[in-house]
C-alpha positions as CSV (number, residue, x, y, z in Angstrom):
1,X,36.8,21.2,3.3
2,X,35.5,17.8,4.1
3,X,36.6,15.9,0.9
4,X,36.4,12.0,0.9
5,X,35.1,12.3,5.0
6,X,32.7,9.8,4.1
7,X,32.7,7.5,7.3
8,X,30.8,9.5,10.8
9,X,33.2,8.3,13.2
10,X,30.5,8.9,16.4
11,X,33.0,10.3,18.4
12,X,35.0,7.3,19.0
13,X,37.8,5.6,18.1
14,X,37.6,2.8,15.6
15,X,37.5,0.0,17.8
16,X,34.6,1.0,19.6
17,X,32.8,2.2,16.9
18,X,33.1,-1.4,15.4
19,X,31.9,-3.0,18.3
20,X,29.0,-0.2,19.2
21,X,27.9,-1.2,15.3
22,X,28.3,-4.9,15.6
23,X,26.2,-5.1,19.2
24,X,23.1,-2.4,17.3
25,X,23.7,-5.0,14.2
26,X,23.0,-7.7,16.3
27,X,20.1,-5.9,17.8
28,X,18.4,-5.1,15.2
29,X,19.0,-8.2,13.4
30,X,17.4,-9.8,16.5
31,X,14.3,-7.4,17.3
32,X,13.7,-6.3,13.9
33,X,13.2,-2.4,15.4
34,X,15.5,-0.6,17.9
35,X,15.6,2.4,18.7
36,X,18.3,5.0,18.7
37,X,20.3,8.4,17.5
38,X,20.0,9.5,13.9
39,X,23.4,9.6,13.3
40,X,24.0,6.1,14.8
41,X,21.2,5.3,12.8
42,X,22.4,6.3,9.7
43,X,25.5,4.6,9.9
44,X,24.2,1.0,11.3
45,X,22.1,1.1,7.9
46,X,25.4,1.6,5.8
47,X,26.8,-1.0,8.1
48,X,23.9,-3.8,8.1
49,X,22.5,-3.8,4.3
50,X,25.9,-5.3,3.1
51,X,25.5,-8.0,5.2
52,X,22.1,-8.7,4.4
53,X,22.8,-8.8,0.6
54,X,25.4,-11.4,1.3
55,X,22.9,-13.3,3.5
56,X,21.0,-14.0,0.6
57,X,23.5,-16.4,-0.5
58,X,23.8,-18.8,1.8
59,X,27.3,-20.7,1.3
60,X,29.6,-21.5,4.4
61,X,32.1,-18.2,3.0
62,X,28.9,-15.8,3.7
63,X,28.6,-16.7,6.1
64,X,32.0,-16.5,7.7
65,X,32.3,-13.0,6.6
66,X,28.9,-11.8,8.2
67,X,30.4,-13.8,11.5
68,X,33.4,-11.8,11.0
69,X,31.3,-8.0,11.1
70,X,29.0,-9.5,13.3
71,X,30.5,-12.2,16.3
72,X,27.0,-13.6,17.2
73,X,26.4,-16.4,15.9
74,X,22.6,-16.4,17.3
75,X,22.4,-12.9,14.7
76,X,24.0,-14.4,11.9
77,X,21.7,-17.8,12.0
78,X,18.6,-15.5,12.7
79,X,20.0,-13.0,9.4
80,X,20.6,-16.7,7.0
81,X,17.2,-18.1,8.4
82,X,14.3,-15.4,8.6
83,X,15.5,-12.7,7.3
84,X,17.5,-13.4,4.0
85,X,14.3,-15.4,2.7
86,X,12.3,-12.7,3.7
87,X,13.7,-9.7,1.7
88,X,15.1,-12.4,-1.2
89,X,13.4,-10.7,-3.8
90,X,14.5,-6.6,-2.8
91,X,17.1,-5.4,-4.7
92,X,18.3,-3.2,-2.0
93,X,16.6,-0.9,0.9
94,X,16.5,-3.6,3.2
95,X,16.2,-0.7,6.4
96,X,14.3,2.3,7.3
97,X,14.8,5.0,9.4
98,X,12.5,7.1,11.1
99,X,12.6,10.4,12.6
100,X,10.6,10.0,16.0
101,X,11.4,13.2,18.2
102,X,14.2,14.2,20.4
103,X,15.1,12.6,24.1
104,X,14.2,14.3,26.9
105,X,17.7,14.3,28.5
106,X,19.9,15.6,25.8
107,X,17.3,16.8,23.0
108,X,19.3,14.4,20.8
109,X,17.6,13.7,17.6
110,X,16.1,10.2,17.9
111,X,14.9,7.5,15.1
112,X,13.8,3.8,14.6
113,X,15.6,1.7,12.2
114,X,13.5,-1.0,11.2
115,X,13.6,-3.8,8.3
116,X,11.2,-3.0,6.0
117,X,9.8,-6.5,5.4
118,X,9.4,-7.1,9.0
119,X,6.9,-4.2,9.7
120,X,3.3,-5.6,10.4
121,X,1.5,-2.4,10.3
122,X,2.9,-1.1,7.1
123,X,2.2,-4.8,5.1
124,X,-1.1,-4.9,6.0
125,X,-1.7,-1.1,4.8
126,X,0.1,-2.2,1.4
127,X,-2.4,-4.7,-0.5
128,X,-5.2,-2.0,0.3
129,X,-3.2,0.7,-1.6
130,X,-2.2,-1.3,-4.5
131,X,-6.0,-2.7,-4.8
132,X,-6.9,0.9,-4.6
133,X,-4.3,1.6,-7.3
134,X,-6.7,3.8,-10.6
135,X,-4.4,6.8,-12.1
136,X,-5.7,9.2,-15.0
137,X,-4.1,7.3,-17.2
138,X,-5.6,4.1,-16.6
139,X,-9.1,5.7,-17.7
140,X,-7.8,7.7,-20.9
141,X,-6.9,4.1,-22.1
142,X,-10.1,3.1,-20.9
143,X,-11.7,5.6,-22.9
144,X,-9.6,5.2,-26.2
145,X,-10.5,2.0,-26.3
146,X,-14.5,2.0,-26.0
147,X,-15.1,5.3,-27.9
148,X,-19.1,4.0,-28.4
149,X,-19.4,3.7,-24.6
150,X,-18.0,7.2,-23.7
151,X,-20.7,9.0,-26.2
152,X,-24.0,8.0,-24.9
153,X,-22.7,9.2,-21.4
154,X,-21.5,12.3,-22.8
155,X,-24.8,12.9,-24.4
156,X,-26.7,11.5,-21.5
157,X,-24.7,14.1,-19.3
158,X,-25.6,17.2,-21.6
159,X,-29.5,16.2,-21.5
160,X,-29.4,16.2,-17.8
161,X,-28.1,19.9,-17.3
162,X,-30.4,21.5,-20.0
163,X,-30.0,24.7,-17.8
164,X,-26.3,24.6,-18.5
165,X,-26.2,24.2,-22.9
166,X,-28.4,27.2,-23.2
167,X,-25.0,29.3,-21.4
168,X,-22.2,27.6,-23.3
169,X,-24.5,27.9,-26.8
170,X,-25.5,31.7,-26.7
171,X,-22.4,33.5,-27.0
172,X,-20.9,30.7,-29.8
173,X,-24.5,31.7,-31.8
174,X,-23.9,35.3,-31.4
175,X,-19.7,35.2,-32.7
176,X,-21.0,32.7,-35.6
177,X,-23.8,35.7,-36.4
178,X,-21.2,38.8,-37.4
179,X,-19.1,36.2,-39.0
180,X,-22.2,35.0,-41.6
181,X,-23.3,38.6,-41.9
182,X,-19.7,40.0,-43.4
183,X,-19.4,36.7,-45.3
184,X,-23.0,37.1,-47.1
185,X,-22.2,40.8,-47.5
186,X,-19.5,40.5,-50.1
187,X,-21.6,37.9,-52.2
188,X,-24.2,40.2,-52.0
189,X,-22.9,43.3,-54.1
C-alpha cells in the first residue's frame, strides 16, 4: 500500500531532486515554456506555484525564501518583476501542463509546462470566446422579459408554414370530436 507516498522522488536522491527542481524552476521561470517528462512535470508545478503565490507579495522575507528554493537571483527578480504582476489577480493555477507525445529515444511520455498568463496564442483566442459568450439561458430571460415581442414572431412563424398547422390540427380536431359526441349524448336522453 502506498499510504502518505505523496512526494515522486524521480528516481533520485533528495539532493538532486532539489537541484534538478530548482534549475527546471529557474527555467521555466525564465522562458515561460520548457519542455520535459510528465512526471517531472508534474512535480516542478507542485514545486513552482508556491513560490509564485509568495511572489505576489513582494517584501524582502519573500523574497529570501523563493532565493532559498530557487538560488538564481536573475529567476527570482524575473518571478517579483513580470511575473507576480502578471498572474496578481489568479487565485491559483498559475501552470499548465500539456501532454505533447512521447520521445523518440525512450518513448517517455513528454509535456510542456507553461504559465498560463504568458501564453500568446491562448489570450488572444480568449476575448473572442467570451464576446461569443450566448447560453440558453441568457435567451429564456430574454424571453420572460419581453413576452409581447416573442408573440408576433410566434404567430409570424405559424403563418409562414401554413403546410405545417393543417398536420398538427387534424388529429387534435378528430380526439376533441368523440369527446363532444359522448358528452352531448348524455344531455341528450
Amino acid at each position: 500500500m502506498r499510504h502518505n507516498k505523496a512526494i515522486n522522488h524521480l528516481g533520485r536522491q533528495a539532493g538532486h531532486r532539489k537541484a534538478l527542481l530548482a534549475n527546471m524552476a529557474c527555467s521555466l521561470i525564465q522562458h515561460k515554456r520548457i519542455t520535459t517528462t510528465v512526471a517531472k512535470a508534474k512535480a516542478l508545478k507542485s514545486y513552482v506555484e508556491p513560490l509564485v503565490t509568495k511572489s505576489k507579495e513582494d517584501t524582502t522575507h519573500n523574497r529570501r525564501v523563493v532565493f532559498s528554493y530557487l538560488k538564481d537571483k536573475e529567476a527570482v527578480t524575473e518571478l517579483f518583476r513580470t511575473i507576480a504582476p502578471k498572474i496578481a489577480d489568479r487565485p491559483g493555477g498559475y501552470t499548465r501542463v500539456l501532454h505533447i507525445g512521447f520521445r523518440q529515444g525512450d518513448a517517455a511520455e513528454m509535456a510542456l509546462i507553461e504559465f498560463v498568463d504568458f501564453n500568446e496564442a491562448a489570450l488572444a483566442a480568449a476575448p473572442k470566446a467570451a464576446a461569443k459568450k450566448t447560453t440558453r439561458r441568457s435567451r429564456a430571460k430574454k424571453a420572460e422579459a419581453a413576452p409581447a415581442e416573442e408573440a408576433p414572431k410566434a404567430e409570424e412563424v405559424k403563418a409562414e408554414t401554413p403546410a405545417e398547422e393543417p398536420k398538427a390540427e387534424a388529429p387534435k380536431a378528430k380526439k376533441a370530436a368523440p369527446k363532444a359526441k359522448k358528452a352531448e349524448e348524455p344531455k341528450a336522453e
